[in-house]
Backbone of each chain as ProteinMPNN parsed JSONL, in Angstrom:
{"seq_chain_A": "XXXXXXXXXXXXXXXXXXXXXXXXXXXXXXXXXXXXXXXXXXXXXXXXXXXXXXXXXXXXXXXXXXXXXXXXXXXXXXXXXXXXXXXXXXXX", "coords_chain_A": {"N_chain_A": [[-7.799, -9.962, -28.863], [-5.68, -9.343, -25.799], [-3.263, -11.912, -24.769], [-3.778, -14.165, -21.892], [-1.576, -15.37, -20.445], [0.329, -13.389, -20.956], [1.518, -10.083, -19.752], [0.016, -7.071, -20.715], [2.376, -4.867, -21.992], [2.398, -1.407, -21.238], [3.289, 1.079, -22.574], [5.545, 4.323, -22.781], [6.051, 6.705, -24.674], [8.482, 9.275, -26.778], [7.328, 10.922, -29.848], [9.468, 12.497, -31.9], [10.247, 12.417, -34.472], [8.31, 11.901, -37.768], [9.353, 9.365, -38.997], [9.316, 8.335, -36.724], [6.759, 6.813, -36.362], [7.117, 4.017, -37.874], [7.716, 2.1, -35.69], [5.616, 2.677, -34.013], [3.386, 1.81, -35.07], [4.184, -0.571, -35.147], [4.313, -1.476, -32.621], [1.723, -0.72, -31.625], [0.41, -3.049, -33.122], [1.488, -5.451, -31.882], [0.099, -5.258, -29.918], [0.298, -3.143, -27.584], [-0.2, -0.408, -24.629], [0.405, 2.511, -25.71], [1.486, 5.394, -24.617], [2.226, 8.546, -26.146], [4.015, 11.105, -26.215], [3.79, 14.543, -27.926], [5.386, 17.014, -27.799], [7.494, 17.861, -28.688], [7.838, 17.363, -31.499], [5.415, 19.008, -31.977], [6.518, 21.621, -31.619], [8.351, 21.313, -33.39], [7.562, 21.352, -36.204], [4.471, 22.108, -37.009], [2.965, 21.108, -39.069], [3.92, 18.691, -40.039], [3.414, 17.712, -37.723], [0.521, 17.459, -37.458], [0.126, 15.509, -39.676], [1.119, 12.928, -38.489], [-0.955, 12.861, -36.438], [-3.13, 12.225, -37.856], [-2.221, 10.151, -39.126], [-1.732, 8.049, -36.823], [-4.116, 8.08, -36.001], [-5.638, 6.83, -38.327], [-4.172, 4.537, -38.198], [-5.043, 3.386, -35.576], [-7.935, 3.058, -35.917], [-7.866, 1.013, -37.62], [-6.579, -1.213, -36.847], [-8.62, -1.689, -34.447], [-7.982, -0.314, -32.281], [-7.952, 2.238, -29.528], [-7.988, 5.209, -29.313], [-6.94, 8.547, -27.806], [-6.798, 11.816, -26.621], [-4.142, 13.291, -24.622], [-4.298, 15.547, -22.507], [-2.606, 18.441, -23.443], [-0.111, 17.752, -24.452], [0.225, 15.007, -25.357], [-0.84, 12.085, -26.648], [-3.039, 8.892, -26.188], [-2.799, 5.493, -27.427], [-4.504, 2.317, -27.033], [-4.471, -1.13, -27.335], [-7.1, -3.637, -28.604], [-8.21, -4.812, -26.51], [-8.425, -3.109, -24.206], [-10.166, -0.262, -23.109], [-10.863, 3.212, -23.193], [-11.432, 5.469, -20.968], [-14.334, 7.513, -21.433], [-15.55, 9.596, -19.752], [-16.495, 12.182, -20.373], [-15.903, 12.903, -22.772], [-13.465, 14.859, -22.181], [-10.174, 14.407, -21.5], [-8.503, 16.339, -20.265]], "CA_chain_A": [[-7.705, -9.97, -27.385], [-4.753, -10.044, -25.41], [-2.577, -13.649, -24.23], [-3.877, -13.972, -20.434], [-0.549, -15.637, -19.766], [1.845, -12.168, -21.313], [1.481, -9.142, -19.207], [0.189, -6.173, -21.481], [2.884, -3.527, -21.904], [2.273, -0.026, -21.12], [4.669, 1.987, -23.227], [5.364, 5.943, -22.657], [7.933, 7.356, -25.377], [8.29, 10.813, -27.489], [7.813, 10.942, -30.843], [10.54, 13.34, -32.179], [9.963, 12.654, -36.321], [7.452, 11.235, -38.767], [9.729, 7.897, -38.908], [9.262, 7.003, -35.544], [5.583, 6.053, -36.427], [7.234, 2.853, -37.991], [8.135, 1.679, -34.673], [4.538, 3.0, -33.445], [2.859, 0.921, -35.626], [4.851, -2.361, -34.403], [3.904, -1.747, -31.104], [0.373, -1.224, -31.971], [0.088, -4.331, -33.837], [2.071, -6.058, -30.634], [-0.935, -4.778, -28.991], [0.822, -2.523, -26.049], [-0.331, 0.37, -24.337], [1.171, 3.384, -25.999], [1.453, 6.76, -24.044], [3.059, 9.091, -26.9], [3.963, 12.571, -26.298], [3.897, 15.001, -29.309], [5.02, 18.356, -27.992], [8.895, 18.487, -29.82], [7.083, 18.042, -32.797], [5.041, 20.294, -31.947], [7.63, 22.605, -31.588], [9.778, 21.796, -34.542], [7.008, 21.441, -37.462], [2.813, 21.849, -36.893], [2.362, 20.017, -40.374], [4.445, 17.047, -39.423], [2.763, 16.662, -36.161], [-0.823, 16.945, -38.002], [0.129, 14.467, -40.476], [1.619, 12.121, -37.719], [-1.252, 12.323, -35.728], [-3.666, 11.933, -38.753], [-1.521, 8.653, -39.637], [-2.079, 7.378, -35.79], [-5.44, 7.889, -36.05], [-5.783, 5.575, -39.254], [-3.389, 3.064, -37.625], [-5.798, 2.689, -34.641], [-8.824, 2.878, -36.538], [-7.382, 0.131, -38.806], [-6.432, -1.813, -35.546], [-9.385, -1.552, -33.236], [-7.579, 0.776, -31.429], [-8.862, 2.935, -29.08], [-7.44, 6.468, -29.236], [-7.403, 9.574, -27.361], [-5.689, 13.324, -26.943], [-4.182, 13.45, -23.119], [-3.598, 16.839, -22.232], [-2.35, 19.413, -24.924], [1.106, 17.014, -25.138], [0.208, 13.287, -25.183], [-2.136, 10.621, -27.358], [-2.784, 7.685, -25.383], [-3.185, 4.26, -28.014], [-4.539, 1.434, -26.494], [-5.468, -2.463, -27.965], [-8.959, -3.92, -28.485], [-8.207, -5.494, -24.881], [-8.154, -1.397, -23.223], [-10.962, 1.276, -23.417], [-10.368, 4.616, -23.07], [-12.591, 5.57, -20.357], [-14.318, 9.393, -21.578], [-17.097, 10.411, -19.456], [-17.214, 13.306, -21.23], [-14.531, 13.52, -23.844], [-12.206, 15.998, -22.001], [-9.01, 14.088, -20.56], [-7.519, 17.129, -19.702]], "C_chain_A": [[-6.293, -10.339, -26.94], [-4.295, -11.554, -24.666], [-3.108, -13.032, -22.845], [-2.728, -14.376, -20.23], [0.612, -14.521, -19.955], [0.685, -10.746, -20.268], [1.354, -8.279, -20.751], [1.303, -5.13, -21.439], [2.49, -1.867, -21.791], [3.688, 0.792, -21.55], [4.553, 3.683, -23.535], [6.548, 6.354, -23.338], [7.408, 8.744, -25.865], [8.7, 10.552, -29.087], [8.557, 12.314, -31.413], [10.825, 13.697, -33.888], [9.283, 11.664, -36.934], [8.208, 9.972, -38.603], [9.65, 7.507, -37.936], [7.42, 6.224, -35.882], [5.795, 4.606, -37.095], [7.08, 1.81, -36.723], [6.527, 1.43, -33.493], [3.714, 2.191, -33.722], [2.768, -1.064, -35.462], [3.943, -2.79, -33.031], [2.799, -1.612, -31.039], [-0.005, -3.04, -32.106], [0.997, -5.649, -32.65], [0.998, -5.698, -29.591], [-0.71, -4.382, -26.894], [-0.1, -1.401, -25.869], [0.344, 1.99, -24.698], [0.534, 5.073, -25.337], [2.622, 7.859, -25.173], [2.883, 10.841, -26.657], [4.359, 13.246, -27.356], [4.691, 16.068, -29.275], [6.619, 18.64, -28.8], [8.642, 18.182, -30.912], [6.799, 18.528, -33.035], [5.706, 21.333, -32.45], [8.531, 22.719, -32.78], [8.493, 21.992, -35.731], [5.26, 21.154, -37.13], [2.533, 21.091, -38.088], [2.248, 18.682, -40.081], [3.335, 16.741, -38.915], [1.083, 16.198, -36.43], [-0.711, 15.879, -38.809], [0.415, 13.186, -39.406], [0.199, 11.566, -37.16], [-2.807, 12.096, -36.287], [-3.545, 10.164, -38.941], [-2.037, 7.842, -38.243], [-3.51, 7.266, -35.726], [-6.085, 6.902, -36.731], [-5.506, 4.605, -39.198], [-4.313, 2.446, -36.593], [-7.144, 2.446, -35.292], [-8.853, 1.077, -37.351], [-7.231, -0.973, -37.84], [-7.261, -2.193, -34.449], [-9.024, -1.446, -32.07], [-8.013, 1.564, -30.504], [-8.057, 4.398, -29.231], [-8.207, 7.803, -28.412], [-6.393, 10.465, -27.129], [-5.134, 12.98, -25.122], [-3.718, 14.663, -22.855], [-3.169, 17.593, -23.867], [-0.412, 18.441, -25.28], [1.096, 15.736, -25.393], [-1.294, 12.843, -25.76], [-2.165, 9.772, -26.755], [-3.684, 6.51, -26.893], [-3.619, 2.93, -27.043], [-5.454, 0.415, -27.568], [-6.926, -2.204, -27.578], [-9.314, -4.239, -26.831], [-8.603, -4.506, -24.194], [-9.175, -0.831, -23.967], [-10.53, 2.106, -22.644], [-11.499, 5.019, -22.04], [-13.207, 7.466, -20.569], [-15.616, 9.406, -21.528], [-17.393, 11.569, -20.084], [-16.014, 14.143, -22.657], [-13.39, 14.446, -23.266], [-11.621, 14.778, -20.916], [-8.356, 15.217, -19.911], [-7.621, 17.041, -17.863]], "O_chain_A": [[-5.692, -11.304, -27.412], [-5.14, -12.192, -24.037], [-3.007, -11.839, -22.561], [-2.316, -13.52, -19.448], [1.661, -14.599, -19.316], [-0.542, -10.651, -20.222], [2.095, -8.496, -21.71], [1.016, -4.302, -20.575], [2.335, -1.369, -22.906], [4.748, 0.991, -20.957], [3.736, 4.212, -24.288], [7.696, 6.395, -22.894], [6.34, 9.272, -25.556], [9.779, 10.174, -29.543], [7.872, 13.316, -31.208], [11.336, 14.684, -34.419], [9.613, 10.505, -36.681], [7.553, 9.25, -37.851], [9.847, 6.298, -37.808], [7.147, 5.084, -35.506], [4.822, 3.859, -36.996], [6.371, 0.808, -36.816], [6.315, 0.575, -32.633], [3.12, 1.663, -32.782], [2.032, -2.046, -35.557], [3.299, -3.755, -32.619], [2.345, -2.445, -30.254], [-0.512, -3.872, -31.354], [0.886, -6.829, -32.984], [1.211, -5.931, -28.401], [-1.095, -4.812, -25.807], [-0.881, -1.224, -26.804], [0.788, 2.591, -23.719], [-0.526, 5.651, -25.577], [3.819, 7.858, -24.886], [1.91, 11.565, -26.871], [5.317, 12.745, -27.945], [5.005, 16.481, -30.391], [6.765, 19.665, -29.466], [9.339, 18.827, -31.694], [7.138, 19.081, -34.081], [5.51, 21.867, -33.542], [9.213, 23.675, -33.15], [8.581, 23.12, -36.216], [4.869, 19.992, -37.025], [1.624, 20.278, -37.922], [1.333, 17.874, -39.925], [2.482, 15.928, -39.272], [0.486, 15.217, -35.986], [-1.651, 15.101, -38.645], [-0.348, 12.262, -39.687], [-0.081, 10.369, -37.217], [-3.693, 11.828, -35.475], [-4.4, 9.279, -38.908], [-2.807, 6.915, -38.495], [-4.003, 6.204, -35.346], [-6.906, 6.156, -36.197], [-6.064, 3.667, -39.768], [-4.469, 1.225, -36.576], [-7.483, 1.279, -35.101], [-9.787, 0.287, -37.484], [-7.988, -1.892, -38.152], [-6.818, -2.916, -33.556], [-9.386, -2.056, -31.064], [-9.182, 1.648, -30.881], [-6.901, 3.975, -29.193], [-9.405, 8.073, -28.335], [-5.22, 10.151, -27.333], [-5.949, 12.358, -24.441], [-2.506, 14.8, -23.021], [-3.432, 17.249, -25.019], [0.255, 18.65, -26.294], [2.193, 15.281, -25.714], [-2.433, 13.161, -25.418], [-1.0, 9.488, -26.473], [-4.845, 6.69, -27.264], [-2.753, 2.64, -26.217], [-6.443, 0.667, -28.256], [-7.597, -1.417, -26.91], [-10.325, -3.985, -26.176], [-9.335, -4.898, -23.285], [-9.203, -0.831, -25.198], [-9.923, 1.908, -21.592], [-12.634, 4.812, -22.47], [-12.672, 8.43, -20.021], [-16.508, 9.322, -22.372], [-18.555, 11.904, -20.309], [-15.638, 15.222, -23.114], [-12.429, 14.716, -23.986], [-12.201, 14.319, -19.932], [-7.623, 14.968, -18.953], [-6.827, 17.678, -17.17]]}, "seq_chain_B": "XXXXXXXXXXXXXXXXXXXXXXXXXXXXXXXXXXXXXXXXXXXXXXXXXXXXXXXXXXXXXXXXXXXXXXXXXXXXXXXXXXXXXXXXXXXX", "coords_chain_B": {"N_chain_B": [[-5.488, -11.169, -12.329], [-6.878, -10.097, -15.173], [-10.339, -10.435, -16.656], [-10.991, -12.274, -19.354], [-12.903, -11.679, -20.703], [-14.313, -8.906, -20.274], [-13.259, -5.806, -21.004], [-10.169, -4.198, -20.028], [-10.452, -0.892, -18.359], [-9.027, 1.994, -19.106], [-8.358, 5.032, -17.628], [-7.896, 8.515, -17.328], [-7.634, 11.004, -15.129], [-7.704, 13.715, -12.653], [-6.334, 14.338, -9.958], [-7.4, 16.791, -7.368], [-7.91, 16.97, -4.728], [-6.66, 15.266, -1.398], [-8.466, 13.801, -0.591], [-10.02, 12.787, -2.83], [-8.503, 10.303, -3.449], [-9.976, 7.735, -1.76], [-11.56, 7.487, -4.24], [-10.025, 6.543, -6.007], [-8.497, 4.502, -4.777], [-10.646, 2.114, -5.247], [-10.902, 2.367, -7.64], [-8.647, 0.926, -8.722], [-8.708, -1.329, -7.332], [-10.608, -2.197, -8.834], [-9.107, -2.909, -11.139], [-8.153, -0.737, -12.82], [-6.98, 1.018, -15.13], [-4.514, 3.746, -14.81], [-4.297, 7.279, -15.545], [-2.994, 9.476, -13.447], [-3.138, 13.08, -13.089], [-1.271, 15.335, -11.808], [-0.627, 17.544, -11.137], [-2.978, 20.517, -10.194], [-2.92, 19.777, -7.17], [-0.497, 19.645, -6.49], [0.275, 22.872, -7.143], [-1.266, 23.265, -5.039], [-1.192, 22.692, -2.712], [2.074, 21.585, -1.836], [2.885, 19.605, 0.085], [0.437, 17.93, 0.939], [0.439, 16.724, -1.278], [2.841, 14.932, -1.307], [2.602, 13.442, 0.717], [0.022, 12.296, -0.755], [1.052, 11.314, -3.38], [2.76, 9.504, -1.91], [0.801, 7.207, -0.571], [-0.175, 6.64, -2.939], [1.645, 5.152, -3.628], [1.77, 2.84, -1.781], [-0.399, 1.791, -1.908], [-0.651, 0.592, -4.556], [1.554, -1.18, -4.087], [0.94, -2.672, -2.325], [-1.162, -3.601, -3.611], [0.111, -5.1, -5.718], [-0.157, -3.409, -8.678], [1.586, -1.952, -11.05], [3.718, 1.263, -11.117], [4.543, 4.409, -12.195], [6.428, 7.515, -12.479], [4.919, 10.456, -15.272], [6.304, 12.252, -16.427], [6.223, 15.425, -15.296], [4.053, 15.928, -14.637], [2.131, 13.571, -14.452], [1.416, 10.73, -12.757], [1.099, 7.092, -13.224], [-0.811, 4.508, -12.552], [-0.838, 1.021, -12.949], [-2.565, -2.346, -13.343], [-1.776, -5.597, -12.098], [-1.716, -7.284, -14.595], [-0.921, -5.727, -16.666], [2.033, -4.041, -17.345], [3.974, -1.471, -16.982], [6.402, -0.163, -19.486], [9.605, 0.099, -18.706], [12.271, 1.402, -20.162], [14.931, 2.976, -19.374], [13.952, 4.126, -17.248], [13.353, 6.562, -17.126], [10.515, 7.98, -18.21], [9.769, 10.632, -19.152]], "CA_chain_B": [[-5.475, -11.055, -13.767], [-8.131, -9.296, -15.843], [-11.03, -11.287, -17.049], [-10.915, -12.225, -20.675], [-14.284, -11.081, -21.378], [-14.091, -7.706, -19.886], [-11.953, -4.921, -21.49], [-9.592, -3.353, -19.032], [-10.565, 0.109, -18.614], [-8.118, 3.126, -18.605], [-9.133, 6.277, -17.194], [-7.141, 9.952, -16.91], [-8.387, 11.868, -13.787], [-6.759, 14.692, -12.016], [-6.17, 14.529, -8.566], [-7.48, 17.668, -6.814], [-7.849, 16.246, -2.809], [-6.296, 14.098, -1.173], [-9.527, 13.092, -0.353], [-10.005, 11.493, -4.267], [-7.876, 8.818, -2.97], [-10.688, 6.861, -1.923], [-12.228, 6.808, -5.67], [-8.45, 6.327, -6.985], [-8.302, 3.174, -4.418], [-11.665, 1.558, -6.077], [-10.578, 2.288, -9.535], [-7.34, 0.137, -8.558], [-9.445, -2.689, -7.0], [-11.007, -2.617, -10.263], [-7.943, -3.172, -12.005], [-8.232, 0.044, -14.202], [-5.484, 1.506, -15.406], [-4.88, 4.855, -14.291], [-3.315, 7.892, -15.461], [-3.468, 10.843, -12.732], [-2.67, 14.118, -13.098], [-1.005, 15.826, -9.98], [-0.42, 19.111, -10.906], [-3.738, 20.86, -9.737], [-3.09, 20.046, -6.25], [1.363, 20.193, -6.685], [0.108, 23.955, -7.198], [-2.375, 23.804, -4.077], [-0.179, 22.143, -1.357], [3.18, 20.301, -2.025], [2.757, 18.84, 1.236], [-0.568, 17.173, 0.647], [0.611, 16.004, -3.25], [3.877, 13.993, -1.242], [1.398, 12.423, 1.253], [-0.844, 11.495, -1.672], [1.862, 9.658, -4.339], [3.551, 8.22, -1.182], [-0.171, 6.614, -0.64], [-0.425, 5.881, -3.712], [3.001, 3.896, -3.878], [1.594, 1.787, -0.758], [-1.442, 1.405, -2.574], [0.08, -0.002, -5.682], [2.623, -2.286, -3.745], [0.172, -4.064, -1.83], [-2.248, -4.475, -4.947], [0.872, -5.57, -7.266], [0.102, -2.983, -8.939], [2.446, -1.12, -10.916], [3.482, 2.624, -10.406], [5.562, 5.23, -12.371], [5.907, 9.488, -13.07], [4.732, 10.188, -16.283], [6.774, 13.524, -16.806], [6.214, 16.22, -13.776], [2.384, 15.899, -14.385], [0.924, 12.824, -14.206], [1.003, 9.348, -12.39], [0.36, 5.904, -14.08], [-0.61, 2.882, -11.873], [-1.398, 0.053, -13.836], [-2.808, -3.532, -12.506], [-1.402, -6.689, -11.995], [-2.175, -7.772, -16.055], [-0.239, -4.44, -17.415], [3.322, -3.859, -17.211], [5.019, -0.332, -17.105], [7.593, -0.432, -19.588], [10.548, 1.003, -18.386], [14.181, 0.837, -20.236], [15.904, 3.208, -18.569], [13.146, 4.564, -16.047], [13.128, 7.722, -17.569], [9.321, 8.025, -18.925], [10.041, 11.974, -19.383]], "C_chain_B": [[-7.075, -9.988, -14.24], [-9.027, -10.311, -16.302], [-11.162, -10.661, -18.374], [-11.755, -11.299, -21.864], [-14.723, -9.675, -21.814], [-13.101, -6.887, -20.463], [-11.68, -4.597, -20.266], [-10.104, -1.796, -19.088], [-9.524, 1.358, -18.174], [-8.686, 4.693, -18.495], [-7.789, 7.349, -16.79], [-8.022, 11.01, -15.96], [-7.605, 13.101, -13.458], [-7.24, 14.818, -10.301], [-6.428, 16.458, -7.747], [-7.751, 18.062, -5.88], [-7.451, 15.281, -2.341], [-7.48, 13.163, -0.796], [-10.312, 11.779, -1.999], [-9.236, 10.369, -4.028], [-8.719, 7.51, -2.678], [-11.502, 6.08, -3.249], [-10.853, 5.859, -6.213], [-8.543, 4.686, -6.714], [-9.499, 2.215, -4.651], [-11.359, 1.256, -7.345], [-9.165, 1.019, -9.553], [-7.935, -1.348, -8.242], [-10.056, -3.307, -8.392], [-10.168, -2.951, -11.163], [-8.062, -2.29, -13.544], [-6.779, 0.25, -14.605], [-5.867, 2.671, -15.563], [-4.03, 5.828, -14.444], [-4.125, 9.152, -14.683], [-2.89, 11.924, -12.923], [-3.037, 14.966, -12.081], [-1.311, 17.306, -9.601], [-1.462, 20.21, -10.345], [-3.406, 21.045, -7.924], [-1.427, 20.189, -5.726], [1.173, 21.656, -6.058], [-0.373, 24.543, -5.77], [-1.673, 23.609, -2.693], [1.069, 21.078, -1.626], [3.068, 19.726, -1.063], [2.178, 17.35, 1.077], [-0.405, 16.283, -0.385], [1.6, 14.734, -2.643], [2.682, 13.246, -0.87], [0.904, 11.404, 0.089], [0.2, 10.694, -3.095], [2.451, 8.727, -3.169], [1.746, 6.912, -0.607], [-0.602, 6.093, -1.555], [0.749, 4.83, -4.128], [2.727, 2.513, -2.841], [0.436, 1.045, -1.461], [-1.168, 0.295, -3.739], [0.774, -0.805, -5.447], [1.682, -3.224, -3.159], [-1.384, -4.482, -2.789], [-2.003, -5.157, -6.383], [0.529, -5.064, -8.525], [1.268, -2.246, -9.329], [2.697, 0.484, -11.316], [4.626, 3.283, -11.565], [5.412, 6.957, -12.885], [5.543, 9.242, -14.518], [4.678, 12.12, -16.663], [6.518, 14.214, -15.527], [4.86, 16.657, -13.258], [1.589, 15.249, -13.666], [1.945, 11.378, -13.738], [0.526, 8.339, -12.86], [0.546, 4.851, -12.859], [-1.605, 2.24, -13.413], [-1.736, -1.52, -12.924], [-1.909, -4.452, -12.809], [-0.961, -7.054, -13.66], [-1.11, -6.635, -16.734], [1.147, -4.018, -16.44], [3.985, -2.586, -17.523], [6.143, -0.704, -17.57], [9.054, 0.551, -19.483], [12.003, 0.819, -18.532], [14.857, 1.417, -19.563], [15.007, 4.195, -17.36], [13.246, 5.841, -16.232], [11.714, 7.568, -18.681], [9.105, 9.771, -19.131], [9.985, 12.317, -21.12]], "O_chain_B": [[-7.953, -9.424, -13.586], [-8.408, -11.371, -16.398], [-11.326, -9.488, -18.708], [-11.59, -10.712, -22.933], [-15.192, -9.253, -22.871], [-11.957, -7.337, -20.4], [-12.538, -4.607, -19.384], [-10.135, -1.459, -20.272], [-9.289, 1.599, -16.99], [-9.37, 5.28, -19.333], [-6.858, 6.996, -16.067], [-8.999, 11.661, -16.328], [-6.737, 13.387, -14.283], [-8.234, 15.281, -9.742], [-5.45, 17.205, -7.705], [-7.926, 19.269, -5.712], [-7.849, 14.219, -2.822], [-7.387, 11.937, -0.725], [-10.79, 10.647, -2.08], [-9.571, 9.363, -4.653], [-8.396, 6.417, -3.143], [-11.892, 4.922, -3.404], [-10.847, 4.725, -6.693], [-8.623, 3.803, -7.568], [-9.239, 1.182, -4.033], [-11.496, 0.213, -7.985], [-8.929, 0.36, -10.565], [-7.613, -2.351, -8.879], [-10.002, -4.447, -8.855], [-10.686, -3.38, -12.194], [-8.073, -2.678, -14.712], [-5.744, -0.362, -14.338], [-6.915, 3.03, -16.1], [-2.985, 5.749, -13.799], [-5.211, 9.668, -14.947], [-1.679, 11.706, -12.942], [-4.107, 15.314, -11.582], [-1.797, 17.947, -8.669], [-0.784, 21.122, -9.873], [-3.57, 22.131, -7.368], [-1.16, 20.781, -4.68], [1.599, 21.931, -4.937], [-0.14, 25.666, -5.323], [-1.703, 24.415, -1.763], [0.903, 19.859, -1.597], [3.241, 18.586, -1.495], [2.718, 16.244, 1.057], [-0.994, 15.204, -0.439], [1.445, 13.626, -3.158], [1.928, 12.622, -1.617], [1.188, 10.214, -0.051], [-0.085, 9.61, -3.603], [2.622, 7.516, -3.307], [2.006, 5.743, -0.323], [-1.371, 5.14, -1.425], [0.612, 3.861, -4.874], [3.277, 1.423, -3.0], [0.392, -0.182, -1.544], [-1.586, -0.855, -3.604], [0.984, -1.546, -6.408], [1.642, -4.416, -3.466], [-2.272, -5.32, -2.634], [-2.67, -5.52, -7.352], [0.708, -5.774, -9.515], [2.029, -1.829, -8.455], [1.736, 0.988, -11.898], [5.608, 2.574, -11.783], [4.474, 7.449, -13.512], [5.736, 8.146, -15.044], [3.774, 12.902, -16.959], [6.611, 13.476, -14.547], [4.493, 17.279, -12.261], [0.78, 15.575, -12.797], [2.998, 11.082, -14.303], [-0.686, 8.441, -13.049], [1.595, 4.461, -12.345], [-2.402, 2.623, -14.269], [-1.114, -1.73, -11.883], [-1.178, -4.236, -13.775], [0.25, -7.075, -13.882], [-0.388, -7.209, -17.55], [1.218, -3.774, -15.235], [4.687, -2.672, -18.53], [6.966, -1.327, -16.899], [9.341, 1.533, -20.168], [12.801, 0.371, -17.709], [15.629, 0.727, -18.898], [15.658, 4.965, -16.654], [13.214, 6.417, -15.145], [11.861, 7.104, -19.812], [7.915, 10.048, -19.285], [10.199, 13.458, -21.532]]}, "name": "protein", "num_of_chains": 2, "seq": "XXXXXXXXXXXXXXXXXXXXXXXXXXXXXXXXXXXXXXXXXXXXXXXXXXXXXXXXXXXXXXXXXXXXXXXXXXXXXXXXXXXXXXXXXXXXXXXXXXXXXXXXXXXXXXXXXXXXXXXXXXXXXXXXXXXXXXXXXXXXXXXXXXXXXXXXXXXXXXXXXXXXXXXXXXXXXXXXXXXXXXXX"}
């Protein structure tokens, strides 16, 4: 659970290559709000971006994470503190 | 603040009347966290879309809420408890 006295972070970046998931992982385990957009991965390598977003999946899993797709460019991570709210599975 | 007990809940919607404003301003009382997506009604009336973020910027200031784009799509308020992080205010 998050500190009531620290403000949760809400963090919106772009991952751009497989090593930024080090960084992804931090901030998980710092238990922020992560808004990650995928699509210049997309764009440069479909493997990568499946393996990437394979690996995020296992990180939140591993975390009691909540995960979800947002649109066809963006994952939204959130701590144990945050649910994902999916009346019916489609964020789009 | 958020109560300890309670997860925060984050929810992705899409704005498609200005008339959803009234759910939007509930979901805020509730201290969700909220990503909207504009573009539906961008497409339908630019007019109506200013109106409705400049309502939602009043909204968000007087519920200390906080507010930022989230690329040319979508809208994030967040409550009181959750902090938009923003290094150089480019969330693009």
């Amino acid at each position: 659970m998050q500190k009531q006295e620290n403000p949760t972070y809400l963090k919106a970046i772009t991952i751009r290559d497989p090593s930024d998931i080090h960084t992804i992982k931090e901030d998980i385990k710092k238990e922020m709000i992560l808004i990650l957009r995928v699509t210049p991965l997309a764009q440069k390598d479909v493997d990568k971006l499946r393996k990437v977003v394979e690996e995020l999946y296992t990180i939140a899993k591993n975390s009691n994470a909540d995960i979800a797709r947002l649109g066809e460019e963006r994952i939204i991570v959130t701590p144990p503190g945050v649910k994902i709210w999916k009346p019916d599975y489609d964020l789009k």
